[in-house]
C-alpha atoms as one frame of an Amber mdcrd trajectory, in Angstrom:
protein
  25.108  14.809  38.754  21.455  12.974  38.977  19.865  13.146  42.155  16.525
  11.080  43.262  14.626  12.348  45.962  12.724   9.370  46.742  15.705   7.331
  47.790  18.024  10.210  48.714  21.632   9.503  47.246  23.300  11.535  44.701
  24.877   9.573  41.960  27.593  10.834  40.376  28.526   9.967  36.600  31.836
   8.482  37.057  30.904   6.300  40.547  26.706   5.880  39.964  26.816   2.798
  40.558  29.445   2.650  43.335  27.202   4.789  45.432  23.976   2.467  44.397
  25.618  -0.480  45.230  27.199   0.907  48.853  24.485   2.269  49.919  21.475
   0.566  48.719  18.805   0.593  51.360  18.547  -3.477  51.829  22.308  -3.749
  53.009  24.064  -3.039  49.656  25.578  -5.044  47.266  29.318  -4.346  47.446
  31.001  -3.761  50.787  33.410  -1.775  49.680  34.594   0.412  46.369  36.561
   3.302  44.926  36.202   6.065  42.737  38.386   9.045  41.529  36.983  12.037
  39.494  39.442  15.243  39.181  37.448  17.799  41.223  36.412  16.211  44.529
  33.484  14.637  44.395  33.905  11.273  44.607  33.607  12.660  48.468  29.772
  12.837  47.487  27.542  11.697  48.598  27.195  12.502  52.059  25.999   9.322
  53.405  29.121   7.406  52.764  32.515   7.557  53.702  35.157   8.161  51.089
  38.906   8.884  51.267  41.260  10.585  48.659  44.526  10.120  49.030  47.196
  12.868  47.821  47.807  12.884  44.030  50.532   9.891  42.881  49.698   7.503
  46.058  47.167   4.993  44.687  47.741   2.815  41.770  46.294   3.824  38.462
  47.871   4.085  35.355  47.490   7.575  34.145  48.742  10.547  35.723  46.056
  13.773  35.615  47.481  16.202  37.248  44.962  15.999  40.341  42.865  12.770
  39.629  43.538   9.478  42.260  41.721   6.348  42.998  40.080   6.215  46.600
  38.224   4.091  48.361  34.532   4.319  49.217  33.223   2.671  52.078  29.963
   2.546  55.069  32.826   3.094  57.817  36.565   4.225  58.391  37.260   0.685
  59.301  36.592  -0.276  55.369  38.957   2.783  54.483  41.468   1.583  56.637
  41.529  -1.915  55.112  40.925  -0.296  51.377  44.200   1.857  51.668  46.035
  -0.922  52.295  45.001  -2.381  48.976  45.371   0.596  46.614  48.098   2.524
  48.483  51.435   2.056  46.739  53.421   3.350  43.498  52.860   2.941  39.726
  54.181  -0.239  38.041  57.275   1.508  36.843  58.146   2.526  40.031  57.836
  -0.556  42.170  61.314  -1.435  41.484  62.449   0.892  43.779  59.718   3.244
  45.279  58.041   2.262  48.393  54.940   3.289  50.423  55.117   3.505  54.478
  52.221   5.494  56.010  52.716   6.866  58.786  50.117   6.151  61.721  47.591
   8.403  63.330  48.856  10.894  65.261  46.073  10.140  68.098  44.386   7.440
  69.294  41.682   9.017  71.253  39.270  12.254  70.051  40.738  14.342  73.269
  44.286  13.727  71.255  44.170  15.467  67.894  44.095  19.051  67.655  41.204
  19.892  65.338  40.693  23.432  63.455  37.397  24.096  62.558  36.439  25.562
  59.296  32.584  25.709  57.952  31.733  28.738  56.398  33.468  31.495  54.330
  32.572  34.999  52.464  34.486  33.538  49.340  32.233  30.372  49.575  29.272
  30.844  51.863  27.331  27.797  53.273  23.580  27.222  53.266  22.276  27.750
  56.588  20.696  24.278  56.327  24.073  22.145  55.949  25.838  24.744  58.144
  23.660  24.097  60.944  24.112  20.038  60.687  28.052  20.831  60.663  27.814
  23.175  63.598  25.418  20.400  65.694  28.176  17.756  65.103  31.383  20.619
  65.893  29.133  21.094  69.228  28.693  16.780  70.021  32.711  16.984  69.094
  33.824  19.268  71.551  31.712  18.118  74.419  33.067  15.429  74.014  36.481
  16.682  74.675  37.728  17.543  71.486  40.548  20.207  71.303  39.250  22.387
  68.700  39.838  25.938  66.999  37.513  27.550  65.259  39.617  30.365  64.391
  42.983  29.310  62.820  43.295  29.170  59.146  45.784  27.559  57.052  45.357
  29.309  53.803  42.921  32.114  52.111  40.039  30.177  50.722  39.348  33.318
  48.580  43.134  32.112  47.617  42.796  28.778  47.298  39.699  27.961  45.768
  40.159  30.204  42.148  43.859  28.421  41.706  42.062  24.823  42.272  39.618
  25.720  39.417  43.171  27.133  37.150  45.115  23.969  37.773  41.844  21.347
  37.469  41.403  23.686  33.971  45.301  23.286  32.942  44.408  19.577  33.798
  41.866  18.723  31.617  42.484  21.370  28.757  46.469  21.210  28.390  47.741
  24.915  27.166  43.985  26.427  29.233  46.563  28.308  31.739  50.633  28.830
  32.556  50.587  25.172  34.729  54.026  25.843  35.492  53.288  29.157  37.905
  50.190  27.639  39.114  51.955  24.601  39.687  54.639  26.976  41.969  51.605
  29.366  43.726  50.289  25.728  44.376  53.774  24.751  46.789  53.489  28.088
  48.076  50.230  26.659  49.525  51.294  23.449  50.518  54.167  25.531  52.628
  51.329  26.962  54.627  49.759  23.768  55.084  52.602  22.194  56.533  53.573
  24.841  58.782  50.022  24.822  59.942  49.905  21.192  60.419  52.772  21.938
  63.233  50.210  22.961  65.264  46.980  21.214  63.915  46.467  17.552  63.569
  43.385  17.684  60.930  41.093  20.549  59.506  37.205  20.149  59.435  35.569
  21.741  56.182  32.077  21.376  54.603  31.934  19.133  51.559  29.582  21.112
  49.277  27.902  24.871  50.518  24.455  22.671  49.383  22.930  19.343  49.713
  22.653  17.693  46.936  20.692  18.959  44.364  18.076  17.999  41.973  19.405
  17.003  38.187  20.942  20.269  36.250  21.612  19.884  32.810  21.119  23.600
  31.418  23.601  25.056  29.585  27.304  23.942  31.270  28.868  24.125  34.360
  30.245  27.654  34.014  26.900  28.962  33.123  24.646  27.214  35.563  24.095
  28.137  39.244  23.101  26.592  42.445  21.093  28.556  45.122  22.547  29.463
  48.402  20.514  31.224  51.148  18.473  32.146  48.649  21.187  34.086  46.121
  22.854  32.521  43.276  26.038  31.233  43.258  28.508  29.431  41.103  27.921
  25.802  39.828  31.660  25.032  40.816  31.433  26.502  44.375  30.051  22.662
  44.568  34.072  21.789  44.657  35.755  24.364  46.138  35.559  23.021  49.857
  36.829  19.660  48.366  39.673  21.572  46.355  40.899  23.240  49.448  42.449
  19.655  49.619  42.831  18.868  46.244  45.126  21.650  45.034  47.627  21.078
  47.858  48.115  16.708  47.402  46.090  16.714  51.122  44.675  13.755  52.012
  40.811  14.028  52.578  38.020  11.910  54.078  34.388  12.566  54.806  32.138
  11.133  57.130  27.845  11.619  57.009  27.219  13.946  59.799  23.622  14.559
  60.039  20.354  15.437  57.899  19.239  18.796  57.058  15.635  19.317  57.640
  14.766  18.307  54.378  16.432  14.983  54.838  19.031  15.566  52.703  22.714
  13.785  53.815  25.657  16.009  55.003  29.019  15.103  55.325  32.070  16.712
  56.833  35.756  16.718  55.184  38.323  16.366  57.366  41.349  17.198  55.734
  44.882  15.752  57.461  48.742  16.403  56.903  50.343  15.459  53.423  50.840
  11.714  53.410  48.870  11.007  56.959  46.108   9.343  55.437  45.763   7.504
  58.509  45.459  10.683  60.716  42.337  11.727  58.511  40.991   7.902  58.812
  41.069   7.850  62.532  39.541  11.461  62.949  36.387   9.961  61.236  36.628
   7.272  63.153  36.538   9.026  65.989  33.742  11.772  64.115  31.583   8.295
  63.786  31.331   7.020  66.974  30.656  10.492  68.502  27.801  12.114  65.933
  27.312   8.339  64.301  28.375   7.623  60.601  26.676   5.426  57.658  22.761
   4.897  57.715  21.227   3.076  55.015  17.978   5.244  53.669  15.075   5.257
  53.980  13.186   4.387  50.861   9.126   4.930  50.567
């Protein structure tokens, strides 16, 4: 990950020049884009609006276990229109395999019934992004948003170590037993959609941290990242995301707010399997209330 302070975006090595080129200060030079590394963070950075859609849903034409293309946009309109494009099946499957979304479950904020979800023991958030995510939670619910700040879906102390087993059995075949991960894994998605019978769409931090300056010490299992002033894990960086990731959720983020260092923060809103649209429309909804995409500010 490289970040530059002076212009404030974090560019990310597999979708650099994506981000550049979305969010460049003068009005960009691409409307719209896509990106799709393994762990998550194509949902960085904050200031733009990015959707991944469960594993298997847009075209591509390998199969990692938990990589997918997703689009990368300035608002959830441009989402809307990019899932169109890349939602669909594999080239060998178009014979017979079809795509039908269904739509959003609301059409209004005061429809969708929102749990709220921004901090955690098993991966605490700096008081800096947690207090942009509570500010916007706050603007959400005065605004008559149904919203729960209590009900939890899954254990994130559960959740997050068997993202980081499967994205290992991913990328290093024969690294872990995929096959009971792979089964703990639809334990988890059980819970989801049983929680989803009473929840519309979950709202998560994207990162505990802003984005940070450039770290290229050692590797990611041996370097650290600094939350309320203790050390934590590198790779805490995706478990938020994972919460999504591990289970074939779809997830899209929307910019939020700045810290007081002026660094972006997005939120994750995290929808039922195969409800893209339901995730789409909550940002929607997220943007006109708490605003979305601002170019920065560069001098």
């Amino acid at each position: 990950m490289v970040f530059d302070r002076r212009d404030q975006f974090l560019c990310l090595i597999n979708s650099a020049g994506v981000d550049a080129q979305l969010g460049e200060p003068r009005g960009g030079l691409d409307p719209l884009s896509g990106g799709g590394p393994a762990r998550g963070i194509e949902r960085l950075p904050d200031r733009l609006l990015r959707l991944r859609p469960p594993t298997g849903r847009a075209e591509h034409t390998a199969e990692p276990d938990m990589a997918v293309l997703g689009p990368v946009g300035r608002n959830a309109d441009d989402l809307d229109l990019a899932l169109d494009v890349l939602a669909g099946p594999d080239a060998p499957m178009a014979t017979a395999w079809r795509l039908r979304l269904p739509a959003p479950r609301g059409r209004k904020l005061s429809d969708y019934r929102i749990a709220v979800w921004l901090d955690d023991p098993a991966c605490p958030v700096d008081a800096g992004v947690l207090t942009v995510l509570t500010s916007a939670v706050a603007s959400l619910r005065s605004s008559g948003a149904r919203i729960d700040d209590d009900a939890r879906p899954v254990e994130l102390s559960e959740a997050g170590p068997l993202f980081e087993r499967l994205f290992a059995a991913a990328v290093a075949p024969g690294a872990a037993d995929w096959s009971h991960l792979n089964e703990h894994r639809h334990q988890l998605r059980a819970r989801w959609a049983r929680f989803f019978e009473s929840f519309d769409a979950v709202l998560t931090p994207v990162s505990p941290v802003a984005a940070i300056a450039h770290d290229t010490a050692g590797d990611p299992d041996s370097r650290t990242i600094v939350v309320n002033g203790a050390e934590r894990p590198y790779t805490d960086q995706s478990t938020w995301t994972g919460l999504a990731g591990a289970s074939y959720l779809p997830a899209a983020v929307t910019p939020v707010g700045l810290t007081r260092g002026g660094l972006p923060v997005g939120m994750q809103v995290i929808a039922p399997y195969l409800e893209d649209r339901t995730a789409i429309d909550v940002v929607r909804q997220i943007e006109r209330t708490v605003g979305g995409f601002q170019a920065p500010h560069v001098g």
